[in-house]
C-alpha positions in Angstrom: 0.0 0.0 0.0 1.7 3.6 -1.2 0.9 6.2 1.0 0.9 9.8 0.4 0.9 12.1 3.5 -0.1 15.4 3.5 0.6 17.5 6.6 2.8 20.4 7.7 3.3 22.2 11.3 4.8 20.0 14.2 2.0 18.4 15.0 1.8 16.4 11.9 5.2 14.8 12.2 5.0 12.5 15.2 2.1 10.3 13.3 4.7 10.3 9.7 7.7 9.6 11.7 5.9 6.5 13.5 4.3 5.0 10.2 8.3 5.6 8.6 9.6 3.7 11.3 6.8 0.9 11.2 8.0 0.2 7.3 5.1 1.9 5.7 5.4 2.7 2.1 5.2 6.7 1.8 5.6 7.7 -1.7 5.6 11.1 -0.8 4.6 14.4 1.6 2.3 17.6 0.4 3.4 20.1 2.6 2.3 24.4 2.6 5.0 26.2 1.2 8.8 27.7 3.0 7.3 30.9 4.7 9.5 33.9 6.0 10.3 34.1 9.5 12.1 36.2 11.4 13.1 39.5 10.8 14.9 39.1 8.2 11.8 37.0 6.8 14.4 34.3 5.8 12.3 30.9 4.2 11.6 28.6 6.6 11.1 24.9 6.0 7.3 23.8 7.6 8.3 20.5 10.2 7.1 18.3 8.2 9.5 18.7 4.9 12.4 19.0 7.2 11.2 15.2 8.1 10.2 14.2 4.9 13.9 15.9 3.2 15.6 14.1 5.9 14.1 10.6 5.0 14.5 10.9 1.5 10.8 11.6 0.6 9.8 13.7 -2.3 8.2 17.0 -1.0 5.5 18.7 -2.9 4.5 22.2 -2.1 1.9 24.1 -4.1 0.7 27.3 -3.1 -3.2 26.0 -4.8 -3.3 21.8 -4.8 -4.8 21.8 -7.5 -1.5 23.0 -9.5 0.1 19.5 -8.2 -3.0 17.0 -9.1 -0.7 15.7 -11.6 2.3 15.1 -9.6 0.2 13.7 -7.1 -1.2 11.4 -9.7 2.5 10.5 -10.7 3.3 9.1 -6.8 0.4 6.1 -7.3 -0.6 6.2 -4.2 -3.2 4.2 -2.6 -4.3 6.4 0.1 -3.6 9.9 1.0 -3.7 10.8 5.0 -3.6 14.7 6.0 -3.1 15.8 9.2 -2.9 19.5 9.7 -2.1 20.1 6.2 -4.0 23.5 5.9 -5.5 23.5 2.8 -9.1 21.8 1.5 -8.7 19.4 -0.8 -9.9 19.2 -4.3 -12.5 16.7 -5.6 -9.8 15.9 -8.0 -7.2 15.5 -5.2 -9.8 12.7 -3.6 -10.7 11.1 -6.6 -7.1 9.8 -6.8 -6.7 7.5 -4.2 -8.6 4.3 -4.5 -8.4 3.2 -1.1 -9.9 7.2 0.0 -8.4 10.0 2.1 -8.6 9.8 5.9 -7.7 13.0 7.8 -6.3 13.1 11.2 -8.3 15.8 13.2 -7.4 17.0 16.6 -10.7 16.9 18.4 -13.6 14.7 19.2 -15.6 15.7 16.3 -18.1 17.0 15.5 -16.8 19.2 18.0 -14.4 21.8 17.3 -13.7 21.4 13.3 -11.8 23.7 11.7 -8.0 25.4 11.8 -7.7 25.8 15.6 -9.2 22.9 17.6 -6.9 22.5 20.1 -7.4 25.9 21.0 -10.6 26.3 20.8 -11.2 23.0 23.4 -8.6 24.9 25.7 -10.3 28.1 25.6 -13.5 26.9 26.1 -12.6 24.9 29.4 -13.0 21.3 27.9 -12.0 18.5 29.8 -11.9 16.0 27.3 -10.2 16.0 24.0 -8.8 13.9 21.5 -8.1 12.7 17.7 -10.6 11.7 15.6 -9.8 9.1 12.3 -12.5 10.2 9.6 -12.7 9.6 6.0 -12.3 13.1 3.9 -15.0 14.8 2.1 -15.3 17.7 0.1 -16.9 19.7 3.1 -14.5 21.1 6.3 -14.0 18.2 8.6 -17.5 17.0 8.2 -16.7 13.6 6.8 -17.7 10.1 8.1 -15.4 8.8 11.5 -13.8 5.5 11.3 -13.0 6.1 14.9 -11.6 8.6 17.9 -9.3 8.0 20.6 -9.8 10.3 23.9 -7.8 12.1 26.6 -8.7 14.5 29.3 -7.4 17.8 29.3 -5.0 18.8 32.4 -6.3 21.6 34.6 -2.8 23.2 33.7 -2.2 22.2 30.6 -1.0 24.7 27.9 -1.7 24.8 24.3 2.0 23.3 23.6 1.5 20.5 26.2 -1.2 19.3 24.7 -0.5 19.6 21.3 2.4 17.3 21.9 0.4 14.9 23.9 -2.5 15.0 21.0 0.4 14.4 18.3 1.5 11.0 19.8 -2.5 10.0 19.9 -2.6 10.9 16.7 0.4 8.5 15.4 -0.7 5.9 17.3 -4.3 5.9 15.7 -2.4 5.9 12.4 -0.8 2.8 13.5 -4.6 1.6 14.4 -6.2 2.8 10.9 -3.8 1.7 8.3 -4.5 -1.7 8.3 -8.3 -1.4 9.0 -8.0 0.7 5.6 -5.7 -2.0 3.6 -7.9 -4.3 5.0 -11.0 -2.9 3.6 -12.5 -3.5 7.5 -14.1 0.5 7.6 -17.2 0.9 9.7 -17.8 4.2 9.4 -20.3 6.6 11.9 -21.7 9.8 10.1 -21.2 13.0 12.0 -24.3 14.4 12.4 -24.9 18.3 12.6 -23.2 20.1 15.5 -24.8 24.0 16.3 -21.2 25.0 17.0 -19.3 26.6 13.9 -16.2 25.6 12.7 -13.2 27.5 14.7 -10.5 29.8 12.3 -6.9 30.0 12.3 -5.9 32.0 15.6 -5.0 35.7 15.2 -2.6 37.9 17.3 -5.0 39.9 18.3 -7.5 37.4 19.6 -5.1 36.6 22.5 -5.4 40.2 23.6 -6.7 39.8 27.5 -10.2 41.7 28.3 -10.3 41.2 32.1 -14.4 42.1 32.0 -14.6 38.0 31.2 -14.4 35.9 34.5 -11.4 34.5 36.3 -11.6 31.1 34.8 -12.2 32.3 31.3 -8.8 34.5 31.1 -7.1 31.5 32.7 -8.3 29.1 30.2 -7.4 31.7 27.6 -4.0 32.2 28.6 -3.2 28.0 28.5 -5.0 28.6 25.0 -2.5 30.8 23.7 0.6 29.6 25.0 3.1 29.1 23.3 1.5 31.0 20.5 0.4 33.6 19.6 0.6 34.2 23.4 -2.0 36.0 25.6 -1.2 39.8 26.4 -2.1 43.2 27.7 -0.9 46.6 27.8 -0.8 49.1 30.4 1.0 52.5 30.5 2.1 51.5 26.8 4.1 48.4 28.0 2.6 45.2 26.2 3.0 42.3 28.5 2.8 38.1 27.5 1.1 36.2 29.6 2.2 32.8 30.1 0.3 31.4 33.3 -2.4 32.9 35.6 -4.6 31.8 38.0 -7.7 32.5 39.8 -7.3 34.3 43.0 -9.4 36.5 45.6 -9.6 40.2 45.3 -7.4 41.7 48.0 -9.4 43.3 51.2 -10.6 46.7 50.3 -10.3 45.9 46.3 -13.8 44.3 45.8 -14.9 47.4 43.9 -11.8 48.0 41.1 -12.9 48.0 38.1 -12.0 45.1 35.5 -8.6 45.4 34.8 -7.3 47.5 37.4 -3.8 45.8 39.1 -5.0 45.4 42.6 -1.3 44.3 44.2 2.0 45.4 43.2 3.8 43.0 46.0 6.0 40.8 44.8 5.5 38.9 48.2 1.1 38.9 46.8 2.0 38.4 43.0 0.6 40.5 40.3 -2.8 40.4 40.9 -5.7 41.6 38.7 -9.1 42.5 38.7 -11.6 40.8 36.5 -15.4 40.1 36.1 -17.9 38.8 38.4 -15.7 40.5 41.4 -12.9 37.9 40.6 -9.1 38.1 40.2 -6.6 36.6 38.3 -2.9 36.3 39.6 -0.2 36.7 36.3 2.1 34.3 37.5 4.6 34.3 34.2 5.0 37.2 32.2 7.2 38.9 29.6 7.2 42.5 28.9 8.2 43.7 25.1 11.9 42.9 24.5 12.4 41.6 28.1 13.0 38.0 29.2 10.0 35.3 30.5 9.9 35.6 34.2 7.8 34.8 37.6 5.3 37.3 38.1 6.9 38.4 41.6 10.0 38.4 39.8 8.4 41.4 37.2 7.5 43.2 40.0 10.5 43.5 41.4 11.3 45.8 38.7 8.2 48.0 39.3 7.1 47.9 35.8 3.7 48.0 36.7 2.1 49.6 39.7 -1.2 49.1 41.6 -4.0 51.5 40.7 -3.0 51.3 37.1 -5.7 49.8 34.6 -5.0 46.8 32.2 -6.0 47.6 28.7 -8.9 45.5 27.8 
């Protein structure tokens, strides 16, 4: 069986790396094209070329897939798999592969389809994940499931952690799904409809903090958005990142702040901030612009911040 993967941030090279090692056939990797980092904005390699480079697999990387149907045709592969690949497929792309395309989707689905799943569980204070094995169709993640594996979600865990924990599920239901494809042994469950619509790719400006929302929302946030794009706020024209919080008590006399009013400047109390519902968050890691990641006490030291100021929300 010739497999063609399609896949390109991190998170898709754990499950290519497994099926290499396991002595599956890969014929060859789609991956988005080098994009400029930095800034010198040098072309960077996505993860999953590097891997696929490394190996000795040919690497296709149109800019539209439908500009590489032919080379794709060329590989004769027998099944595509994408995982994180970020781009919809073509009807020509699917028609190619006689034994179908099966994505590998971070969530439970129908939950949570789209570009930012992992995310979007996170954010919404989820605690239960996991990777769903489902047959591609034309439509965005709303084809039929072969099967899903689940996990819970830490209290603590971040967007990275998880990630990484969800990309080792994912290779291992590859593992599982391969030979229940080869096999032709596919019983497949239809989705169903789900209220919820699909979640988009996560902008910079959506992990800006607005300390109106409740202590376990900005919390949930902030694990959301680390390590990227990371959370923030502003306050006397210093942006800060926010790495970790955590719900606290308002400090006596502070029940009345306003939302995003710094209630404690202590570094023996911690960073402390008002939020909605007469709740407080503690910034527990931070980073101001051009400084290094520290402990919030630590930031404080420095008096970067004082209390009575107001948080940008």
């Amino acid at each position: 069986m010739k497999i063609v993967y399609a896949g390109t941030p991190q998170f898709a090279v754990r499950p290519l790396e497994k099926i290499l090692d396991a002595g599956f056939d890969v014929a060859g990797v789609l991956a988005q094209p080098d994009r400029p980092q930095g800034r010198k904005g040098l072309l960077v390699p996505p993860p999953v070329k590097a891997l696929a480079l490394k190996r000795g697999i040919p690497v296709f990387q149109p800019a539209k897939l439908k500009e590489e149907t032919a080379g794709l045709a060329a590989l004769g592969g027998d099944v595509m798999i994408t995982c994180a690949y970020g781009q919809i497929l073509t009807r020509e792309a699917l028609d190619l592969f006689p034994l179908g395309v099966w994505n590998l989707h971070a969530s439970l689905l129908p939950r949570y389809r789209g570009a930012s799943p992992v995310q979007a569980a996170i954010a919404a204070g989820e605690k239960e994940t996991g990777v769903t094995v489902m047959r591609t169709a034309l439509g965005l993640d709303t084809g039929d499931i072969l099967f899903s594996e689940r996990t819970p979600i830490g209290e603590k865990e971040t967007f990275g952690e998880l990630s990484a924990r969800l990309s080792e599920i994912a290779a291992d239901c590859l593992l599982r799904a391969l030979p229940l494809i080869e096999g032709g042994r596919v019983a497949l469950t239809p989705q169903g409809e789900t209220a919820a619509p699909p979640t988009r790719k996560i902008e910079k400006e959506d992990a800006r903090l607005h300390f109106a929302l409740s202590a376990k929302k900005i919390t949930d946030l902030v694990r959301a958005f680390n390590p990227e794009p990371l959370a923030f706020t502003e306050a006397q024209g210093l942006r800060i990142n926010v790495f970790a919080a955590e719900e606290t008590a308002r400090p006596a006399g502070t029940e009345n702040a306003a939302a995003g009013e710094i209630l404690s400047d202590s570094p023996k109390v911690g960073l402390v901030v008002a939020c909605g519902n007469g709740e407080a968050v503690r910034l527990t890691e931070v980073q101001a612009a051009g400084g290094k990641r520290m402990k919030g006490s630590d930031f404080l030291n420095g008096r970067k911040v004082k209390k009575g100021q107001v948080f940008s929300c």
